[in-house]
N, C-alpha and C positions, 0 to 999 in steps of 0.2 A: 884481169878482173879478180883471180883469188890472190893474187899479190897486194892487189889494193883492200882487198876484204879482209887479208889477212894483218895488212897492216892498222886499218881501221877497227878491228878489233883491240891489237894490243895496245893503240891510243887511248880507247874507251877504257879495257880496266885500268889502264893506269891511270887515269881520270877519275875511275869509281874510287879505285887504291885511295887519292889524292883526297880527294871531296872523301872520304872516310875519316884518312887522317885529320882533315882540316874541321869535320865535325864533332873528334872527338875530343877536340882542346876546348878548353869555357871560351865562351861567347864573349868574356871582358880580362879585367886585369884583377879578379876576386882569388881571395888564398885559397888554395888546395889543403885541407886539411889532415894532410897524410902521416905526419907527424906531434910525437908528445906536446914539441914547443911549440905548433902552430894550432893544438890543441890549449894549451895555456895562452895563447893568446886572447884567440876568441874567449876565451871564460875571463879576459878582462872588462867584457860588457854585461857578464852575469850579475852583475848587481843592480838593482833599481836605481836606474842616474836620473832621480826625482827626489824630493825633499819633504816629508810630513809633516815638519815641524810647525811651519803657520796655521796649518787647519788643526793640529791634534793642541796646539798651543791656545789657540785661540777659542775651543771650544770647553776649555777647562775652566778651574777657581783658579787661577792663576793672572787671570786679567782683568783691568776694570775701565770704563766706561771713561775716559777723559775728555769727553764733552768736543775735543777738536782732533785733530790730526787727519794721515794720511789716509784714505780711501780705498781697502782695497776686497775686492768680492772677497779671496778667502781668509780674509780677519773680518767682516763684516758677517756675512752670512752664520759663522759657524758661532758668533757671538752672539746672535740674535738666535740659534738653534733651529738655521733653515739651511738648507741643502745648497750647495755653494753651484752658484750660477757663473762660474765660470770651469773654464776646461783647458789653462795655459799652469804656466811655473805655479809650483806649491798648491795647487788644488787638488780634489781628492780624485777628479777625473783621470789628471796629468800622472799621477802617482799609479793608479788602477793600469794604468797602459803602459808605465816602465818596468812596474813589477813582473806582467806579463809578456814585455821584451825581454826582459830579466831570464825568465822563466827556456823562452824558447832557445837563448844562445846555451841555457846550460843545458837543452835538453837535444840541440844540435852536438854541443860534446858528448854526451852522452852514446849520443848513436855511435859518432864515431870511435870513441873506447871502446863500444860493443863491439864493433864491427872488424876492428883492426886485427889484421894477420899476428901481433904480437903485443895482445890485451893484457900481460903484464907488463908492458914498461907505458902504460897508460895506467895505472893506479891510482897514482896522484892524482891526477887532474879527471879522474871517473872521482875521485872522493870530494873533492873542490868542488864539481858541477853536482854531487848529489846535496853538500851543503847548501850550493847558491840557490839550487831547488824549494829545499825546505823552507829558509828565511823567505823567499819569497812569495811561498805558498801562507808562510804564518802570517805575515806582515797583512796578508791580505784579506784574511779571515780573521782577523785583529780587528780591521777597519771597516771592514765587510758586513760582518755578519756577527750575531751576537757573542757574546763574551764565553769561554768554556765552561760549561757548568755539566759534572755528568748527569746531574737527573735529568737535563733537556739536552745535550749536546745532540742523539740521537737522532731529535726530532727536528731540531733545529735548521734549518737552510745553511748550507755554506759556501766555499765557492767553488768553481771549478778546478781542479785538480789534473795538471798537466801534464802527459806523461810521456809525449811523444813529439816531433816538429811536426809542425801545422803545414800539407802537404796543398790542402784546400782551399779556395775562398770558402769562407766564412761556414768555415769547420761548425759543426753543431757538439753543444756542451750542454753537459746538466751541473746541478750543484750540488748532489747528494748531500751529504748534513755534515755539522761542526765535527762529531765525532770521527766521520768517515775521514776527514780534514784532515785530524790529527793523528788519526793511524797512519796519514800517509807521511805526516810528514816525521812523527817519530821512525820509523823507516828508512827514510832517504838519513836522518843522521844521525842512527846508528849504524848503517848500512856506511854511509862517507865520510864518520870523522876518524874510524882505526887507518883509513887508508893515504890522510893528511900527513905532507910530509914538507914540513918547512925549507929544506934542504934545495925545492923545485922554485921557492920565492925569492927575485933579488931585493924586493922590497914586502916583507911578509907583513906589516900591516895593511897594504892594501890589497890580500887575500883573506880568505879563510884559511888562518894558521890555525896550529894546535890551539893554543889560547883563546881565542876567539871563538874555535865551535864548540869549546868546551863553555865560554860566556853566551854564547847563542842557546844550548842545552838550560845550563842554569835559570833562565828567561822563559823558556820552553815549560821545563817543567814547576815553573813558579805558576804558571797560566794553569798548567794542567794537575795542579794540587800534588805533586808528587814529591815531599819536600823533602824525604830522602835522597832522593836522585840529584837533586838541587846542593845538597850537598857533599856529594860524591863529585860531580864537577866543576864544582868550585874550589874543592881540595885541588884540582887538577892546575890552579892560575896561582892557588896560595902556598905551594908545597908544606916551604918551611916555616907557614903562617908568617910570612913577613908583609904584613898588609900594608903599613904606611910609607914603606919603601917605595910601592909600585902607586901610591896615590899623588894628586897632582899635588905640588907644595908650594900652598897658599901662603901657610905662612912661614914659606923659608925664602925660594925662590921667585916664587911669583908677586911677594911683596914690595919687591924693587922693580920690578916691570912698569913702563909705562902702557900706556892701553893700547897704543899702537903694537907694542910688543907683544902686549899677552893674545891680542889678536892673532898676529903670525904666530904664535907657541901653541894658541890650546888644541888646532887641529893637526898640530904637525905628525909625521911618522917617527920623527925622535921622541915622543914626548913617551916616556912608560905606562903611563893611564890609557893611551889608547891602543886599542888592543884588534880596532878593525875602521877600518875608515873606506870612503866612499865619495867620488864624485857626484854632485846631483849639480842637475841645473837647476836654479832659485833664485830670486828677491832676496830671500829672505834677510840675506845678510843686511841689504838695503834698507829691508822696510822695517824688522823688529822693532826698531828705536822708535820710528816716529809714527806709530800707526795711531789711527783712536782708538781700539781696542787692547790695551797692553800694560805693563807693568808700568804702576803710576808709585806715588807717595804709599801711597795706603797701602796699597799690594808689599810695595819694597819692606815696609815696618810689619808687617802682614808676616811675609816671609822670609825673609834675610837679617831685618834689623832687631824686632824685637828679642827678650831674654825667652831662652834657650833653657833644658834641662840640664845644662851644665852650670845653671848658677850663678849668682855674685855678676863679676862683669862680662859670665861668656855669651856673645855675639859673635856671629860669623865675622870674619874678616875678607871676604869675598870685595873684591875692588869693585864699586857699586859705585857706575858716573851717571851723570843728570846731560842733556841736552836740551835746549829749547826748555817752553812748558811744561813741567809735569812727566817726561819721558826720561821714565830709568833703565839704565840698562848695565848687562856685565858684558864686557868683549871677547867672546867669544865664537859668534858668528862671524865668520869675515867672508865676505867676497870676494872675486877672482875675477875678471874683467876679460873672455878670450877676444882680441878682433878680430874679424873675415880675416885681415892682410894687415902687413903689417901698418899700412899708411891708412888703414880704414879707420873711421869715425865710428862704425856701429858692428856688432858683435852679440856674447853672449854671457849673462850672468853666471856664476858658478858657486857654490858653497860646498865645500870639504866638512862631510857629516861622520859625526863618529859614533859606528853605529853598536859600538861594544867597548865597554869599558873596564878598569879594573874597580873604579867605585860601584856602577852599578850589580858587578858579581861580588862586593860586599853588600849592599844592601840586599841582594838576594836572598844570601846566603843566613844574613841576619833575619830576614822574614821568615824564612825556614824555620831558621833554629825560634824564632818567638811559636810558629804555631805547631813547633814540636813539644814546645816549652823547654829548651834548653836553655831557660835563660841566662845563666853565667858567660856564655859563650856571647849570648846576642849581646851584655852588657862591654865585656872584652871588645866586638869589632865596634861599638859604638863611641867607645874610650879611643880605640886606636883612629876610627875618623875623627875624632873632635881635636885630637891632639895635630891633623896635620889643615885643621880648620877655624877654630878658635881664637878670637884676639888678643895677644900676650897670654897664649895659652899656659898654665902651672899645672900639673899634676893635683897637686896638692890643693888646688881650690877649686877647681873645675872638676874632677873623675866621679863622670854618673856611674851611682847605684842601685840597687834595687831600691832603697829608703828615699832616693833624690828622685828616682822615675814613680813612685806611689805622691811624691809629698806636690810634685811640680803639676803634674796630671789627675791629680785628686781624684786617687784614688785608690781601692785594700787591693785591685787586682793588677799585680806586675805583669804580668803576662798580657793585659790589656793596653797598660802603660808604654810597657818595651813596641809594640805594635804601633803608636800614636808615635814615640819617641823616633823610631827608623823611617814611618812616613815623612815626620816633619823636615829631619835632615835630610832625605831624600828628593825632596820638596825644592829643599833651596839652592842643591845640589846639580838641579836639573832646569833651573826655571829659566825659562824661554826656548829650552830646546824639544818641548812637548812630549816630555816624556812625561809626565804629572798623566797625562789623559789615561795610560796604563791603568796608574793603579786606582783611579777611579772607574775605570769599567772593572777592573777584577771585583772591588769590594761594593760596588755598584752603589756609588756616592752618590748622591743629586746635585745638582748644581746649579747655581743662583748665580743669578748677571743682574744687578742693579743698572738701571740708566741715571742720565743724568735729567732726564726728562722726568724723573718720576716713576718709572716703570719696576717690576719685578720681573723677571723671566726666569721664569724653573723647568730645568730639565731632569724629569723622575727618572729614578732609579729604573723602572719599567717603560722608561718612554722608547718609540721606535726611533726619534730621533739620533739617537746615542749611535745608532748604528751607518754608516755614513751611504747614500745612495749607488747603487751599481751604474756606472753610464748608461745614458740611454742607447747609444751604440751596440752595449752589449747585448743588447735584444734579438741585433744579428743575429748570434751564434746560439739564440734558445736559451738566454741565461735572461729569468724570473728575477725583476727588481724586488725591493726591499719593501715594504709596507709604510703606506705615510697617511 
């Protein structure tokens, strides 16, 4: 009997041994994230893979009424200036829930850089996940909640602010306010961009490289009035001020493109102007063209076609095609078609969004220097984008002035003029990819949607609608909707 006890004991712990080792392996086939590269991995889903572009496009001056086209909640709704009644690709719901996937893989690396036996050779990718942080904390207190303003930022609602993985169901959150927002996230990226090191990316536009968080700053502090700083980081993309080098070239290169072409080129990671790019899932590519709420005749002569403060015969030369009825477009959205397999019929939409640019860190930089009043400088990057924009551009017949920005804008104040002159190229520079909606909530524009039915629809400057709806889902977690 103690031979069998004895041996029936050493069965059992090597059984307990067993069942120990066997519980302490994961439960499936998920990465161990024990290392820098499988730290850089996961921060390849730190980025919101959703797409703004339809609802921040569609709720701007940017679009007009064409009486027919495609149907869809979020070109419809955000046209009409009501709260988009859907919660799939390109809505503001869809976006609200990537951003805060967004959020949690960079805040999963995070832990792990902290926690790692040797948290300097994690630096890089702690600096990467403090960036993906921030963009995705801004982005969402962008569309969230109202526009930065310091005399109300304080008091203002904002959104939740992340700062840990979510261990819990239905973790409970507050919103503390816009100000609180943007302490946090000026923080995470001065805290993560000395630590960015290009040298960890095989393909650094689809990171936050140097360039890019230094274009992500310049945006940052355009919102947050700091126009110094705006341009201190924009020296950071421009060194040796060679601005037209790094813009897209309309009219050198991109003027022999056909459209098919400049589709695959504008989002590519070879192209110099982009400076950060992004997978989202979207329509969008699909639907811009032919929606009813979208760039029509009117709009295209509105903003691309008509004379320009460059004068005589300058117009953009932006390749501007026509489909169907009334539907203009420039090709630059393209879509990506992934299937389940490869023999599959059905799948999923994709659009390559570029979410930093070397244009937009000039037109930054240029609004800066207008409300620094440095205007010589702001007339110089305005010259330098017209000259890689303009059709049959000349030096000599085209280069705005101070005289040419007073005579064209009518009016004694250049410094009001240069401000009107950077919006407008800006404007046409961006149109359909919803970036216009920006600086209508910074300078807190109103905006009018004519129907075709007869109608006016004005959205004030003070209206709540400007401010896009929190999900109703997120109620869960103790986060207060928006007011309507």
């Amino acid at each position: 009997m103690e031979k069998t006890l004895l041996y029936s004991s050493v069965i059992l712990l090597l059984g307990v041994a067993s069942c120990k080792k066997f519980l302490e392996q994961p439960p499936d086939n998920r990465a161990v994230l024990n290392s820098p590269e499988k730290v850089a991995q996961l921060l390849g889903t730190a980025y919101p893979q959703a797409n703004y572009m339809a609802f921040a496009e569609s709720i701007s001056d940017n679009v007009a009424d064409k009486g027919i086209g495609d149907l869809e909640r979020t070109n419809i709704d955000p046209f009409n200036f009501r709260d988009v009644a859907n919660n799939e690709e390109d809505s503001p719901e869809f976006y609200w829930n990537a951003c805060y996937a967004a959020i949690a893989a960079a805040n999963q690396a995070l832990e792990v850089c902290m926690n790692a036996k040797d948290p300097e050779n994690y630096q890089a990718q702690k600096g990467e996940a403090l960036l993906c942080r921030a963009y995705a904390h801004f982005m969402l207190v962008t569309f969230f909640s109202k526009v930065y303003d310091p005399v109300t930022a304080g008091a203002d609602p904002g959104i939740p602010y992340v700062l840990k993985p979510e261990k819990v169901v239905f973790e409970q959150y507050e919103r503390k306010t816009v100000q609180y927002v943007y302490e946090m996230i000026e923080k995470d990226l001065t805290e993560g961009l000395p630590l960015i090191d290009d040298k960890h990316y095989n393909v650094p536009r689809y990171h936050f490289n140097k360039a890019a968080a230094h274009a992500f700053a310049t945006r940052f502090y355009l919102f947050k009035r700091q126009y110094t700083k705006v341009l201190e980081h924009a020296a950071k993309i421009f060194p040796n001020n060679n601005v037209a080098a790094l813009l897209r070239p309309w009219n050198s290169e991109y003027r022999v493109l056909t459209y098919n072409e400049l589709w695959a080129r504008y989002a590519k990671a070879t192209e110099a102007a982009n400076l950060l790019l992004a997978e989202t899932r979207s329509l969008w590519g699909r639907n811009y063209i032919g929606i009813r709420y979208g760039l029509d005749a009117t709009k295209s002569n509105e903003i691309l076609l008509a004379p320009n403060v460059t004068g005589g015969s300058g117009v953009f030369r932006y390749q501007l095609y026509t489909i169907g009825t009334n539907n203009y477009f420039l090709p630059k959205v393209n879509e990506y078609f992934v299937r389940e397999s490869v023999n599959a019929e059905i799948g999923l939409p994709y659009v390559m969004v570029p979410l930093f640019t070397t244009e937009e860190v000039l037109f930054n930089r240029a609004e800066a220097n207008v409300l620094l009043n440095n205007i010589n400088d702001v007339i110089k990057d305005l010259n330098d984008y017209a000259s890689t924009r303009i059709y049959n551009y000349n030096a000599s017949e085209h280069t705005i002035t101070a005289g040419r920005l007073r005579s064209f804008y009518r009016t004694n104040n250049v410094q009001q003029a240069s401000l009107a002159a950077v919006m407008d190229f800006k404007r046409a520079e961006f149109v359909q990819e919803g970036m216009r909606w920006f600086d209508l909530l910074r300078y807190k524009v109103p905006v009018v949607h004519p129907t075709v039915e007869g109608k006016t629809l004005t959205l004030r400057a003070d209206d709540p609608m400007r401010v896009f709806q929190i999900p109703d889902v997120a109620k869960l977690a103790g986060i207060e909707q928006n007011p309507r």
